[in-house]
VOTOR-124654 format. One record per atom (N, C-alpha, C): x, y, z. Coordinates in steps of 0.05 Angstrom, whole numbers, padded with zeros to 5 digits, always signed. Each point is the difference from the previous one (the first is absolute). Last residue first. Example, Ala and Ser with C-alpha at 12.3 -4.5 7.8 and 13.67 -1.06 7.14 Angstrom:
% residues 2
+00257-00045+00142 +00016+00024+00001 -00015+00022+00014 +00006-00115-00001 -00018+00024+00000 +00018+00024+00000 
//
This chain:
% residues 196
+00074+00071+00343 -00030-00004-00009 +00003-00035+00012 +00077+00066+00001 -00020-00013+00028 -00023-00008-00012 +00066+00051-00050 -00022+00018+00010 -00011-00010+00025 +00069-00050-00047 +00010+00035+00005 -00019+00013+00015 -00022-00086-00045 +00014-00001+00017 +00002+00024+00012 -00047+00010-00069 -00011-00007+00019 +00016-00003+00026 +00042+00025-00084 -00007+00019+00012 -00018-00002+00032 +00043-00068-00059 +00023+00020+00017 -00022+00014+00014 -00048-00053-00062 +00005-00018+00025 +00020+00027+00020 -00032+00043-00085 -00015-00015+00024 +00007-00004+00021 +00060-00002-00065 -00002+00025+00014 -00014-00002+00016 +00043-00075-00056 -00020-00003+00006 +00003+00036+00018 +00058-00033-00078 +00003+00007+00020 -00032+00003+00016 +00042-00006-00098 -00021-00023+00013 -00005+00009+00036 +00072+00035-00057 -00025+00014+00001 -00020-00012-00003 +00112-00010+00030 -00028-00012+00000 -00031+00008-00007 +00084+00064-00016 +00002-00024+00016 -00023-00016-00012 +00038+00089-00032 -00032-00006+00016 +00003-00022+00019 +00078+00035-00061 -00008+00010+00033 -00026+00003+00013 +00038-00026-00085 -00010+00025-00003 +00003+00004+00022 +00021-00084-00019 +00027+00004-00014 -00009+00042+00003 -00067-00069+00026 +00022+00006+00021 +00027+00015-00010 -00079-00012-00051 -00007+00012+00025 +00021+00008+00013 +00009-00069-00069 +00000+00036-00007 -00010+00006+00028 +00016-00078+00015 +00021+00005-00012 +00000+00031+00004 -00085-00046+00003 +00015+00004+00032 +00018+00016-00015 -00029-00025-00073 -00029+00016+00017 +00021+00013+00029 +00029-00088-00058 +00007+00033-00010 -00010+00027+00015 -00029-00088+00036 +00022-00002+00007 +00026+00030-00022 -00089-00026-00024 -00004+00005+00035 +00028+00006+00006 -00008+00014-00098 -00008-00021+00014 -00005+00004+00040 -00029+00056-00105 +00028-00007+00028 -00013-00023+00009 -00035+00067-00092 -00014-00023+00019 +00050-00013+00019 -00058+00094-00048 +00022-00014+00005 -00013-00021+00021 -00034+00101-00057 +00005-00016+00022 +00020-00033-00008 +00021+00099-00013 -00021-00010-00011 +00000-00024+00015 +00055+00075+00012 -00020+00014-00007 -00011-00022-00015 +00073-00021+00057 -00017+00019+00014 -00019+00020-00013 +00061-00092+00005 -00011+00013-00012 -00015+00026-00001 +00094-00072+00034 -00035+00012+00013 -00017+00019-00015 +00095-00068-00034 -00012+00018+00023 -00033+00010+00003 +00052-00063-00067 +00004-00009+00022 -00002+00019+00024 -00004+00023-00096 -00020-00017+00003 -00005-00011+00031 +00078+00057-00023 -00025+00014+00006 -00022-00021+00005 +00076-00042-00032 +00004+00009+00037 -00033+00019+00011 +00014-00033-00096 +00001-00020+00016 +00004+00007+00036 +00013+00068-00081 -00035-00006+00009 -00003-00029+00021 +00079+00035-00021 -00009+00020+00019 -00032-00011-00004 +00063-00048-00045 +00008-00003+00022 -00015+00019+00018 -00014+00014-00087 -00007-00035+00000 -00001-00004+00041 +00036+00075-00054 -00024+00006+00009 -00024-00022+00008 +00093+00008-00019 -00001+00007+00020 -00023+00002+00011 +00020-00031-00088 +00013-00023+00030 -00004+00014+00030 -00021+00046-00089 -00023-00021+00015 +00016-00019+00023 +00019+00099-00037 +00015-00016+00008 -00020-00022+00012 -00042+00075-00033 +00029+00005-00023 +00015-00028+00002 -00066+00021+00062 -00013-00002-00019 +00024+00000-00027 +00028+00040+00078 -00019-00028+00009 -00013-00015-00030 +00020+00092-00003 +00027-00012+00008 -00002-00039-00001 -00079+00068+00003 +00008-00006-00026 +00031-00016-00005 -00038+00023+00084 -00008-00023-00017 +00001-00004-00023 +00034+00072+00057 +00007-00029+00013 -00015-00019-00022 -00025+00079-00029 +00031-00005+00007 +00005-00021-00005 -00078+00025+00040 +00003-00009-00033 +00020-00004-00015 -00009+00040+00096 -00007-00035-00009 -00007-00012-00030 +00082+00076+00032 -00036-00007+00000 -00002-00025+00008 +00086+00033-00006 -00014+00014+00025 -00029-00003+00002 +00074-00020-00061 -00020-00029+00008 -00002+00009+00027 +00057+00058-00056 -00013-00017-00015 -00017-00022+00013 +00054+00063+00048 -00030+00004-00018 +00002-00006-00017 +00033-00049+00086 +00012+00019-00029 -00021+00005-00010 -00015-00009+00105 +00001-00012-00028 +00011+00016-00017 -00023+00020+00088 +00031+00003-00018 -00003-00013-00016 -00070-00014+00059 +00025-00001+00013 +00017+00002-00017 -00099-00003-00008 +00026+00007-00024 +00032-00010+00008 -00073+00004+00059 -00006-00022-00013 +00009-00002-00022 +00007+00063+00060 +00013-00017+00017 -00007-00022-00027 -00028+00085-00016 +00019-00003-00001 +00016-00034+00011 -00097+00022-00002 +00012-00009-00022 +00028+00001+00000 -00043+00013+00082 -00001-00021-00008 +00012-00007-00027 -00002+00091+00024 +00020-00017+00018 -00001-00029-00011 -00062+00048-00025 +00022+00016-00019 +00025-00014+00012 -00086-00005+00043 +00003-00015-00023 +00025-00002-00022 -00018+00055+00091 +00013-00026-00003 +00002-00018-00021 -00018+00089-00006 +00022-00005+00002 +00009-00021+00010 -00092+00016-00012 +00016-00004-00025 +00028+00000-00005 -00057+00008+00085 +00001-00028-00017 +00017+00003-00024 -00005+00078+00042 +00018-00023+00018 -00006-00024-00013 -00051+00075-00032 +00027-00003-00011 +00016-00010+00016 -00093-00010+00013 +00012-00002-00025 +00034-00001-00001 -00029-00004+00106 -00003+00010-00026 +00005-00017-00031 -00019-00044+00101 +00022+00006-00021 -00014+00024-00010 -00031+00004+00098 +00004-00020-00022 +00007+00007-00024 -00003+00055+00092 +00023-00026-00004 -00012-00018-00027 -00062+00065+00022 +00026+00013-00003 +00019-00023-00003 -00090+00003+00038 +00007-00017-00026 +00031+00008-00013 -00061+00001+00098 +00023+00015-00016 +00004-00020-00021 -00100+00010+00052 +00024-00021-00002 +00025+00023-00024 -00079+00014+00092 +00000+00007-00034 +00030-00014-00004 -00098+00001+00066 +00017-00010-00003 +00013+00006-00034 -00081+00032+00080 +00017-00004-00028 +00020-00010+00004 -00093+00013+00063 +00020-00012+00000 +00014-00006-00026 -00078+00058+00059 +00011-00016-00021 +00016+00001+00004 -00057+00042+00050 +00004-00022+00003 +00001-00018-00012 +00049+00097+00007 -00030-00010+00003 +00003-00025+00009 +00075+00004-00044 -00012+00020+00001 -00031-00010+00014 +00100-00050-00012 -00029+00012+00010 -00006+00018-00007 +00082-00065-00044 -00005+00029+00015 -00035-00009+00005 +00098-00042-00043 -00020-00011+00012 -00022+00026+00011 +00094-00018-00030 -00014+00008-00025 -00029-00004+00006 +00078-00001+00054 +00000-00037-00014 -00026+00015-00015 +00057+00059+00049 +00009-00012-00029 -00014-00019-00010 -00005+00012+00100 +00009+00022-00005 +00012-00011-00034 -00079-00050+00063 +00028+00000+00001 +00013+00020-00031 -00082+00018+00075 +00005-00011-00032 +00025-00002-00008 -00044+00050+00079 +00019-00026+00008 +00008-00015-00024 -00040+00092-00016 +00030-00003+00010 +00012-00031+00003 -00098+00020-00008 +00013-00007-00028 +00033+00003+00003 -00077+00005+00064 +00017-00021-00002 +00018-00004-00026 -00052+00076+00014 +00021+00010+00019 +00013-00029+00007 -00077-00001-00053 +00006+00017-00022 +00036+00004+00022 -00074-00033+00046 +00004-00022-00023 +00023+00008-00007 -00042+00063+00058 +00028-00016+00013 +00003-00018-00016 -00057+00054-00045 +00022+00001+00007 +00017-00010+00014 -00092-00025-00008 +00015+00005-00023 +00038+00006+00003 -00073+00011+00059 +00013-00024+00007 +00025-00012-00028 -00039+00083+00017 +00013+00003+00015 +00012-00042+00006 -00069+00022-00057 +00016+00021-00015 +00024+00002+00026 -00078-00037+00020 +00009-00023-00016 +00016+00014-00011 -00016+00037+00100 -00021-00005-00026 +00023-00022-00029 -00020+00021+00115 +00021-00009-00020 -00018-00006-00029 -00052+00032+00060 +00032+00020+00004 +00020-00014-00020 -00099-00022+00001 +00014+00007-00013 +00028+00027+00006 -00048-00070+00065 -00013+00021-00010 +00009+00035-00020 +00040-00088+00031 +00003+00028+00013 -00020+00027-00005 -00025-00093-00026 -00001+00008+00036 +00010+00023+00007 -00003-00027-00100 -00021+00008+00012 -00002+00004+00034 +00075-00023-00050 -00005+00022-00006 -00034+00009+00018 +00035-00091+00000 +00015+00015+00032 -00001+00036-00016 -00039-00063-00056 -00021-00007+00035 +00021+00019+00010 +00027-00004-00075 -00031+00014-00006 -00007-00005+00032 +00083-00053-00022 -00003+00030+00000 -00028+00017-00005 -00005-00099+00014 +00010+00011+00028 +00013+00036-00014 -00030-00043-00077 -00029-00002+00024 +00007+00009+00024 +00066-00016-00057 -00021+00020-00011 -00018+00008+00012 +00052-00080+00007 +00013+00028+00018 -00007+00022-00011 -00039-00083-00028 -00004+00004+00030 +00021+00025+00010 +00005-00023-00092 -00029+00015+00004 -00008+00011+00021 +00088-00044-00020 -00004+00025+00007 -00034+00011-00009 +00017-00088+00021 +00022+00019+00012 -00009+00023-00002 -00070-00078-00030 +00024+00010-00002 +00014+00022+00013 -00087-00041+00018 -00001-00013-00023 +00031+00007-00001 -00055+00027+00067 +00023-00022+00011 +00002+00000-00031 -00063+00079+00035 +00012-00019-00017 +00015-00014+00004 -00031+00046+00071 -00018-00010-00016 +00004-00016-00031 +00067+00011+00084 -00009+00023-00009 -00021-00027-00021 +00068-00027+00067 -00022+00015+00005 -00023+00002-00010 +00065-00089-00026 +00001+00036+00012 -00027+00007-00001 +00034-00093-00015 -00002+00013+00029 +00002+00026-00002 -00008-00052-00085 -00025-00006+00019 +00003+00012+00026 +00081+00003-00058 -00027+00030+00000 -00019-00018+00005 +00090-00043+00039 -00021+00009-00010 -00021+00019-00007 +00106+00002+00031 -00020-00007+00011 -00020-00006-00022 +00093+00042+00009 -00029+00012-00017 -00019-00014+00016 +00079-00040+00014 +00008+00029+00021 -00027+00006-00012 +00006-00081-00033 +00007+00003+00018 +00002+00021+00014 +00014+00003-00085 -00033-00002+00003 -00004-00012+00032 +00092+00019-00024 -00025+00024-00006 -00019-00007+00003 +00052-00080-00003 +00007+00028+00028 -00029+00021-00006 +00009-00054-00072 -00019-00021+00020 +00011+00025+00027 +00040+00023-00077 -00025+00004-00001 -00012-00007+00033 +00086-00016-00017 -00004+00025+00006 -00034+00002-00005 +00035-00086-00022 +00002+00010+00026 -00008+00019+00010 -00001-00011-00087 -00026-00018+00016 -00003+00013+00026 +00088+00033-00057 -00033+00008+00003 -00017-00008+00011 +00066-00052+00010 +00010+00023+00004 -00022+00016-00003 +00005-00072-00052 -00006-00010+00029 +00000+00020+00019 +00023+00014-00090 -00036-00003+00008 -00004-00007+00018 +00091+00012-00022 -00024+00021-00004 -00029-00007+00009 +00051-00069-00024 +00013+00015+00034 -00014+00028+00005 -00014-00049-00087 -00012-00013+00023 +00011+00016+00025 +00041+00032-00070 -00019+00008+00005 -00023-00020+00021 +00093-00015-00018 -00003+00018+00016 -00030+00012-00003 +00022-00074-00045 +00002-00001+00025 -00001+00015+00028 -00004+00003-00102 -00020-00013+00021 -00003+00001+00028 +00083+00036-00051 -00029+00013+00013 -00027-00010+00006 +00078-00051-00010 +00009+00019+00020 -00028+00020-00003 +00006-00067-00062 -00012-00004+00013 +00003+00012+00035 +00022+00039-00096 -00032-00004+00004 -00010-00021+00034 +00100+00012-00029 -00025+00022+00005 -00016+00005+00004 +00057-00078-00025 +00003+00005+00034 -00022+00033-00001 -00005-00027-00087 -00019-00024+00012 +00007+00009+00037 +00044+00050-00067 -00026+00006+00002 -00016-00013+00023 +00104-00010+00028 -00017-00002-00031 -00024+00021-00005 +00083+00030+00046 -00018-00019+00007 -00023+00003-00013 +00117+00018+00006 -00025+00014-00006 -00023-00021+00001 
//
């Protein structure tokens, strides 16, 4: 299985590749687009102002045969090529987009996972020391044990207060979690990756 650290830098990595990929594709398109300093029409400022301007000009030559309600619809008759489910639709000369929320948890799926988690964390305990008060009033009855459990606990990772480690504890825990190295320069991966 592969660490955090092989993770984060597989997707650096892959997102620099991404971007090179995009660039590329951009730099084509604007290549096939051309500059709006080279078009026709009286606005150059943006796309579709200038194809605002060429529909009003080619309404006005047919001298309104083709009227804007007829142009409307062949819009309204690209809505077939819209790939079929992706929640995307035209109308007019708008454009919606709607997202299925259906696949995420419910209440009562979380709570049957929580119900899950606690079982697994009982794993059959006797009930007598199915708690944690239990467990510690037990603990607390027997100091040799509770001598030996605070000396190992003292010797792990703290996670609700803070804690001074050494560089060399820091790596350890990281690595003993599956972060790895979290000194890990990303940056540098990602530049690489991208060509910068």
């Amino acid at each position: 299985m592969a660490t955090l650290n092989e993770n984060l830098k597989s997707f650096a990595a892959a997102l620099g590749n991404d971007y090179k990929a995009l660039k590329s594709s951009i730099s084509a398109t604007d290549n096939k687009i051309g500059t709006l300093a080279g078009l026709e029409t009286t606005n150059k400022g943006d796309i579709v102002t200038a194809m605002n301007e060429l529909k009003e000009s080619i309404v006005d030559v047919q001298g309104k045969a083709i009227t804007e309600e007829a142009v409307d619809v062949k819009l309204s008759a690209k809505q077939d090529k819209l790939t079929p489910g992706s929640g995307i639709t035209l109308t007019g000369n708008t454009i919606s987009a709607s997202v299925d929320l259906s696949a995420l948890a419910t209440i009562a799926s979380v709570d049957d996972k929580i119900k899950v988690a606690v079982s697994k964390l009982i794993d059959g305990a006797d009930a007598t020391l199915d708690t944690f008060k239990e467990v510690q009033d037990m603990i607390r009855s027997d100091q040799t044990v509770a001598s030996a459990l605070a000396k190992t606990v003292g010797n792990k990772v703290d996670y609700a207060n803070a804690q001074t480690l050494t560089t060399a504890q820091k790596l350890q825990a990281c690595t003993n979690i599956g972060i790895g190295d979290p000194s890990i320069d990303l940056v540098a991966i990602y530049n690489t990756a991208k060509g910068a």
